[in-house]
VEXNUMAR-993615 format. One record per atom (N, C-alpha, C, O, CB): atom name; x, y, z. Coordinates in Angstrom, 3 decimals. Glycine has a CB too. Layout:
   atom          x          y          z
     CA          X          Y          Z
...
***
This chain:
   atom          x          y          z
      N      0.840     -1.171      0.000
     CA      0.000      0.000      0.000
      C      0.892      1.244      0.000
      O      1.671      1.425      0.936
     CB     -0.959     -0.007      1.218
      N      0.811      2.044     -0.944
     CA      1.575      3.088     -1.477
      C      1.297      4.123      0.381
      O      2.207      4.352      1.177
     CB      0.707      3.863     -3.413
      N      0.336      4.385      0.498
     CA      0.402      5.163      1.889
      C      1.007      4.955      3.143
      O      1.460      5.689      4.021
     CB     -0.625      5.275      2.283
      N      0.859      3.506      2.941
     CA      1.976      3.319      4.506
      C      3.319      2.947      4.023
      O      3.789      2.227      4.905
     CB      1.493      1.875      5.752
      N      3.952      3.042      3.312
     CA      4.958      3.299      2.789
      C      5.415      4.527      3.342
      O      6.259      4.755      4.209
     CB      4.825      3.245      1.541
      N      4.573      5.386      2.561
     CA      4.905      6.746      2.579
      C      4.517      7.066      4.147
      O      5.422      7.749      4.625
     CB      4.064      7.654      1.373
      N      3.742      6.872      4.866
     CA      3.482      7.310      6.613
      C      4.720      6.272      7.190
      O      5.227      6.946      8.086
     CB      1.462      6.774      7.453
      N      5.343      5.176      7.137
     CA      6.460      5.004      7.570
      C      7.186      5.482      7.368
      O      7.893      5.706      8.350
     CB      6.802      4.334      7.542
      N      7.583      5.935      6.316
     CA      8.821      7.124      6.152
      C      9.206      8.167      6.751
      O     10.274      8.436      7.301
     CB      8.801      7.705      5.250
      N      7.617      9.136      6.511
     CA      7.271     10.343      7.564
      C      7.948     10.021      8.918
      O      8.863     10.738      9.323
     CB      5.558     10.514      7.842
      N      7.382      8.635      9.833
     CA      7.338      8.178     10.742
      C      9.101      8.313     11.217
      O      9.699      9.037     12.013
     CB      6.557      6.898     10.535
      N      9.494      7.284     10.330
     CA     10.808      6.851     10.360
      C     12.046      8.265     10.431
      O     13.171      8.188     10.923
     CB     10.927      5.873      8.943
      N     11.451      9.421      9.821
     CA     12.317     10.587      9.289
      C     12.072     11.373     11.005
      O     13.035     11.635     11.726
     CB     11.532     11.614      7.496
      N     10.689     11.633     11.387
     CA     10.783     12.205     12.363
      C     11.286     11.714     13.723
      O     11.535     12.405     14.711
     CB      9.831     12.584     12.378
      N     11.391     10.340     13.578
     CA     11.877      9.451     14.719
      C     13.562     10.192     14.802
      O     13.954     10.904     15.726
     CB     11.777      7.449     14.240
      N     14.248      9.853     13.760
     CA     15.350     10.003     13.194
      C     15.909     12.032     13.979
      O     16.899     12.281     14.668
     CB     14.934      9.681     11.194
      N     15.078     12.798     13.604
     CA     15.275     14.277     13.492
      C     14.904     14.602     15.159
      O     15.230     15.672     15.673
     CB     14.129     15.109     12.171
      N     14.228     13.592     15.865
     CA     14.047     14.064     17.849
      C     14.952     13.155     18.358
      O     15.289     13.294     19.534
     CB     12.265     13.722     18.854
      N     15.526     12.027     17.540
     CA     16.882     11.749     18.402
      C     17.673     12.431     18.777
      O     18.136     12.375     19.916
     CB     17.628     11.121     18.021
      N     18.031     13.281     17.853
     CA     19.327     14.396     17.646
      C     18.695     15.695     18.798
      O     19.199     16.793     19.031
     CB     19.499     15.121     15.516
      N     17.914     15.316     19.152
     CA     17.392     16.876     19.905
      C     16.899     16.794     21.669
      O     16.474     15.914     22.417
     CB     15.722     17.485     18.906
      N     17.106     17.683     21.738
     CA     16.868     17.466     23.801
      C     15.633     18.130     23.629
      O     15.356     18.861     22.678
     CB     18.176     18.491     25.314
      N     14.871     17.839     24.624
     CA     13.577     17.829     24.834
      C     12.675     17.080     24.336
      O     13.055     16.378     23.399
     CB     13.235     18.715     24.664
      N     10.980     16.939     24.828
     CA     10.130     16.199     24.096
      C      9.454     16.905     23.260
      O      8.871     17.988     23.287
     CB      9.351     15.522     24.773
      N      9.709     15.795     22.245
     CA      8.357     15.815     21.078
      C      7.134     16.477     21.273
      O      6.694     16.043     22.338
     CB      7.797     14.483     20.817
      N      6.559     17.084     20.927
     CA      5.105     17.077     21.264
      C      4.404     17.696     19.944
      O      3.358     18.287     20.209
     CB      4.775     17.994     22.698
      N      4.706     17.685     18.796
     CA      3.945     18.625     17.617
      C      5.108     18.664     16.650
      O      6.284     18.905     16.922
     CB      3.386     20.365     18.124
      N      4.243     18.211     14.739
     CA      4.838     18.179     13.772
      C      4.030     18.857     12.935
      O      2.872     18.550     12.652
     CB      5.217     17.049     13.454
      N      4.566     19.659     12.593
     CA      3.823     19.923     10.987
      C      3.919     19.966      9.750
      O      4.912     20.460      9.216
     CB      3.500     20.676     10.776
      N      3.027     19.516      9.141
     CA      3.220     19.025      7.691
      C      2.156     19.421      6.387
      O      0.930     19.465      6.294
     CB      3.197     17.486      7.832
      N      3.107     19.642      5.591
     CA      2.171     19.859      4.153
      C      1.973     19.180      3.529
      O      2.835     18.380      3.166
     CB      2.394     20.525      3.277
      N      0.867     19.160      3.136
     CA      0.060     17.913      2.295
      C     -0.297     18.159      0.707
      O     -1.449     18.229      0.278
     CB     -1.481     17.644      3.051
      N      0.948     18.283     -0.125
     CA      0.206     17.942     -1.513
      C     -1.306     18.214     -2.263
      O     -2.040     17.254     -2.029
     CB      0.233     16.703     -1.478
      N     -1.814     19.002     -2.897
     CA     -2.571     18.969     -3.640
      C     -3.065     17.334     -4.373
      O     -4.224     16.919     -4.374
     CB     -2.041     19.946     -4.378
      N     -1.912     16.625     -4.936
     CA     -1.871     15.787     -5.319
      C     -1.565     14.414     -4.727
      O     -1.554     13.284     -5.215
     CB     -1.420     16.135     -5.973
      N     -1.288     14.957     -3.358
     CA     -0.791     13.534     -2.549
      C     -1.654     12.422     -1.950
      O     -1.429     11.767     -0.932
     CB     -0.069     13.907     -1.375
      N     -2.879     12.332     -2.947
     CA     -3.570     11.434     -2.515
      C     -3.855     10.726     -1.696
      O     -4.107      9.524     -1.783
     CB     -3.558     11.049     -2.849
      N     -3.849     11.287     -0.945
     CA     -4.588     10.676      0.545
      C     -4.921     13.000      1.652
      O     -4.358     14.094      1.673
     CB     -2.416      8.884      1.913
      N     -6.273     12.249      2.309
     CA     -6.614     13.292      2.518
      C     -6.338     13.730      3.820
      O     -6.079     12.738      4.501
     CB     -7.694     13.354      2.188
      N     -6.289     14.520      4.326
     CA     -5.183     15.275      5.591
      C     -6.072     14.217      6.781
      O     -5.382     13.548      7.551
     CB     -5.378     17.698      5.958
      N     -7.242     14.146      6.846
     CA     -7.842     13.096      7.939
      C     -7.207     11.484      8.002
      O     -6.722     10.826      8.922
     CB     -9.515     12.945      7.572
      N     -7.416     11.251      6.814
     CA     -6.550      9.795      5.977
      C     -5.255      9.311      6.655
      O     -5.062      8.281      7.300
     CB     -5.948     10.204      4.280
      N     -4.104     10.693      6.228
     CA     -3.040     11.005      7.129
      C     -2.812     10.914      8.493
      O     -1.867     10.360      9.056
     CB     -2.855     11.958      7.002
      N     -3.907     11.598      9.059
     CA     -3.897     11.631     10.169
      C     -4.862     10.349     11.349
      O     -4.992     10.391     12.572
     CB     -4.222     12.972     10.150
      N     -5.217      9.650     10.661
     CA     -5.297      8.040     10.859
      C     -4.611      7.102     10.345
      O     -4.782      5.972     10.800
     CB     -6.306      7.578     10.561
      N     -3.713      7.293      9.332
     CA     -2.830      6.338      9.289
      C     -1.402      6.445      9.801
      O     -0.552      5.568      9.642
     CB     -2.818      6.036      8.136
      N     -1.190      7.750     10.513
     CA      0.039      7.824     11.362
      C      0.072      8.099     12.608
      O      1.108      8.310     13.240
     CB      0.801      8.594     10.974
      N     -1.481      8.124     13.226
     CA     -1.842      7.168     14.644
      C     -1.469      6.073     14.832
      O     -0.819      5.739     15.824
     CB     -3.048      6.868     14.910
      N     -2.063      4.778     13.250
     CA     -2.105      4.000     13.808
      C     -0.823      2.968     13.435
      O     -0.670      1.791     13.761
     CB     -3.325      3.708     13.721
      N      0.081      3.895     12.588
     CA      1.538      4.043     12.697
      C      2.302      4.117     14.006
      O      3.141      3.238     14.203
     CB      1.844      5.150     12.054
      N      2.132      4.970     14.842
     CA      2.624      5.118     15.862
      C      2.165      4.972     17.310
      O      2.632      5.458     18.340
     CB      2.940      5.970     15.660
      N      0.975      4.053     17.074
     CA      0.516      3.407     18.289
      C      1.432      2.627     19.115
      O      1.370      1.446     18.775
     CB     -0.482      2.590     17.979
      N      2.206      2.810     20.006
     CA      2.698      1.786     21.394
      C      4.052      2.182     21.146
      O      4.921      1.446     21.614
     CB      2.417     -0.176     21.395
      N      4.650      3.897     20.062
     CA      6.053      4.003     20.504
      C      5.821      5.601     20.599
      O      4.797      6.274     20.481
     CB      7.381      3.337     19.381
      N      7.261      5.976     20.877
     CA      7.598      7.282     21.604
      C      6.772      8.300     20.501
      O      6.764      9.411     21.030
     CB      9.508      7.608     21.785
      N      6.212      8.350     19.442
     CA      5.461      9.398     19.034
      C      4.046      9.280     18.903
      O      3.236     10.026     18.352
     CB      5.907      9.777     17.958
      N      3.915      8.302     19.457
     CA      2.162      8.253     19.733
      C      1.642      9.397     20.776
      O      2.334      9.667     21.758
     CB      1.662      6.625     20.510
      N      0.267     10.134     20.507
     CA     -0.210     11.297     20.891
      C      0.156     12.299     19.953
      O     -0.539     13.315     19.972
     CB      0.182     11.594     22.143
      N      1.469     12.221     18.804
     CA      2.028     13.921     18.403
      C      1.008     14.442     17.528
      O      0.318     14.023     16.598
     CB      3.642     14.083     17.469
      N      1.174     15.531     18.185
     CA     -0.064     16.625     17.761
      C      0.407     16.998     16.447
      O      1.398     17.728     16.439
     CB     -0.276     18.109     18.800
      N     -0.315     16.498     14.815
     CA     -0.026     16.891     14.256
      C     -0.888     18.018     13.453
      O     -2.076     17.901     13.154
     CB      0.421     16.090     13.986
      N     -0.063     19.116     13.169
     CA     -0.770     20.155     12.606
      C     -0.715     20.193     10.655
      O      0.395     20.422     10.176
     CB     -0.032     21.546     13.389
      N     -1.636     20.018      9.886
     CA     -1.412     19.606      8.434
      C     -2.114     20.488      7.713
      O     -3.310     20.481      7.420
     CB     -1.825     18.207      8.052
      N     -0.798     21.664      7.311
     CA     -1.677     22.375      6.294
      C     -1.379     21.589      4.829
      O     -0.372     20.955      4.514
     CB     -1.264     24.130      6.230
      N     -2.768     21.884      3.931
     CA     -3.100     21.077      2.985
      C     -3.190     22.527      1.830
      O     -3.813     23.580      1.960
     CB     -4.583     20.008      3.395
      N     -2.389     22.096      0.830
     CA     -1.734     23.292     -0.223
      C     -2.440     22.413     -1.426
      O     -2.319     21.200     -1.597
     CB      0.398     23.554     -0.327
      N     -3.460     23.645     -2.472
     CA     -4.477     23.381     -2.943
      C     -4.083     23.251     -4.350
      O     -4.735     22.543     -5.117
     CB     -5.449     24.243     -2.589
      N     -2.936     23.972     -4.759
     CA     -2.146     24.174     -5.743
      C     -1.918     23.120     -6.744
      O     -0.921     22.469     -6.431
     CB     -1.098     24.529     -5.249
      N     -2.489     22.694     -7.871
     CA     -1.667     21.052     -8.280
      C     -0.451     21.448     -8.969
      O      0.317     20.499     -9.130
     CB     -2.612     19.865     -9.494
      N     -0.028     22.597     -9.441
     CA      0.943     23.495    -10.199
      C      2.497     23.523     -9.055
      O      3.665     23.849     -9.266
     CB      0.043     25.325    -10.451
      N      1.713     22.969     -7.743
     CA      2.901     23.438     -6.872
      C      4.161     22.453     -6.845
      O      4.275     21.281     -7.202
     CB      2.389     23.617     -5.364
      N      4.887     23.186     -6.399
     CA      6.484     22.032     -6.657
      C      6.071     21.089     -5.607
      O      6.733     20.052     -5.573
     CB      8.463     22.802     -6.215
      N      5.160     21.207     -4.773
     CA      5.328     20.037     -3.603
      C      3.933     19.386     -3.698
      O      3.485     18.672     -2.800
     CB      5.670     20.667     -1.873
      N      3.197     19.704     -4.964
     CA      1.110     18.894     -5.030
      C      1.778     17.780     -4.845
      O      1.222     17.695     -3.751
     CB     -0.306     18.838     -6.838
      N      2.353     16.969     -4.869
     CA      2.648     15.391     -4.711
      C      3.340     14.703     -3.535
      O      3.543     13.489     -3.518
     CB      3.460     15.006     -5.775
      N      3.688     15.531     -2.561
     CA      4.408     15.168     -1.665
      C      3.527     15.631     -0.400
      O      2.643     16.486     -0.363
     CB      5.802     15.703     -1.849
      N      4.095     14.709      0.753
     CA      4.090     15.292      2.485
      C      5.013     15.447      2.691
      O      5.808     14.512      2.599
     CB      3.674     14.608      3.671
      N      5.481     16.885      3.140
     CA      6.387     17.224      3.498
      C      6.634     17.557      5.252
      O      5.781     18.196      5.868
     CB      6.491     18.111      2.626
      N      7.596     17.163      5.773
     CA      7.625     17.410      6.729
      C      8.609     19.131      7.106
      O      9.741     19.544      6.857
     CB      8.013     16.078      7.181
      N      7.211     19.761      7.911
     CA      7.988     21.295      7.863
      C      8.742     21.467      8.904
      O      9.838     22.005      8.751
     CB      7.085     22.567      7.870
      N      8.280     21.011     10.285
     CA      8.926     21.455     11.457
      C      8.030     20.117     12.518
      O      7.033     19.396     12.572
     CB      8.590     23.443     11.821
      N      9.507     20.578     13.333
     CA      9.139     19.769     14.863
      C      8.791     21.074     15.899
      O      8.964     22.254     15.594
     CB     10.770     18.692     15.617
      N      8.154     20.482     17.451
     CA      7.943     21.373     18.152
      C      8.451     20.490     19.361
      O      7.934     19.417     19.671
     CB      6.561     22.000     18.052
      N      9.514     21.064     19.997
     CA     10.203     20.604     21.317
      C      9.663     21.320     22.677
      O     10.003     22.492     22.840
     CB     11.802     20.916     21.189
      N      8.971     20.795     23.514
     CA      9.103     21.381     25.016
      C     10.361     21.345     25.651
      O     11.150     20.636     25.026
     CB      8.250     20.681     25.958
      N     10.854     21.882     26.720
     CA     11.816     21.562     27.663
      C     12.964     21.657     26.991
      O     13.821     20.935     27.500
     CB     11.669     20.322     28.294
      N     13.424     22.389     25.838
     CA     14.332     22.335     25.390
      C     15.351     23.455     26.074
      O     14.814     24.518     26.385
     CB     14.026     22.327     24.140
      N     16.756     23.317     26.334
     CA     17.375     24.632     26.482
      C     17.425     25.471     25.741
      O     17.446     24.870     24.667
     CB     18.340     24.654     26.702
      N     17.467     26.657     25.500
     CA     17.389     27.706     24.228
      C     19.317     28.088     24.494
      O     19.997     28.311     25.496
     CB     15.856     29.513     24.558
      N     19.540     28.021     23.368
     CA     20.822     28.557     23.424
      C     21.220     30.175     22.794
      O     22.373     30.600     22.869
     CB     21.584     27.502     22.713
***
C-alpha cells in the first residue's frame, strides 16, 4: 500500500530528526500535496495507527493542505517542522 509506505517514512524521518534533539516531542507539521492522494484526515489516521505503542504516539499533528496542483510540492508530504518542550534555548 503506497500510503503506509509513505506514513512510515514520515514516521521513520521524524523518529530520526528528535533523536538528535533534547527535549520532548510534542507537535509536527506538515504539508500535504494537492496531489498527494490521501486526505489530511486519511493522514492523520494512518500515522496514529503508525505510531501506536512508541515514543510518538499522541504527536499533535498540525497539516496544512496546499491546494495548488501546479505546486512544486502537489505530490508530496512534506515534513515542515518539529515542536520541542523543555528544550534549552541557546
Amino acid at each position: 500500500m503506497h500510503e503506509q509506505s509513505l506514513i512510515q517514512n514520515l514516521v521513520d524521518k521524524i523518529h530520526r530528526l528528535a533523536a538528535s534533539e533534547r527535549g520532548t516531542l510534542v507537535g509536527a507539521t506538515l504539508r500535504l500535496g494537492a496531489l498527494a492522494h490521501i486526505s489530511a484526515d486519511h493522514l492523520r489516521e494512518h500515522f496514529e495507527r503508525e505510531t501506536n505503542g512508541t515514543a510518538l504516539e499522541g504527536l499533535q499533528l498540525k497539516i496544512e493542505e496546499l491546494h495548488d496542483i501546479n505546486h512544486a510540492e502537489a505530490q508530496d508530504i512534506v515534513l515542515d517542522s518539529l515542536e520541542f518542550e523543555g528544550c534549552d534555548e541557546r
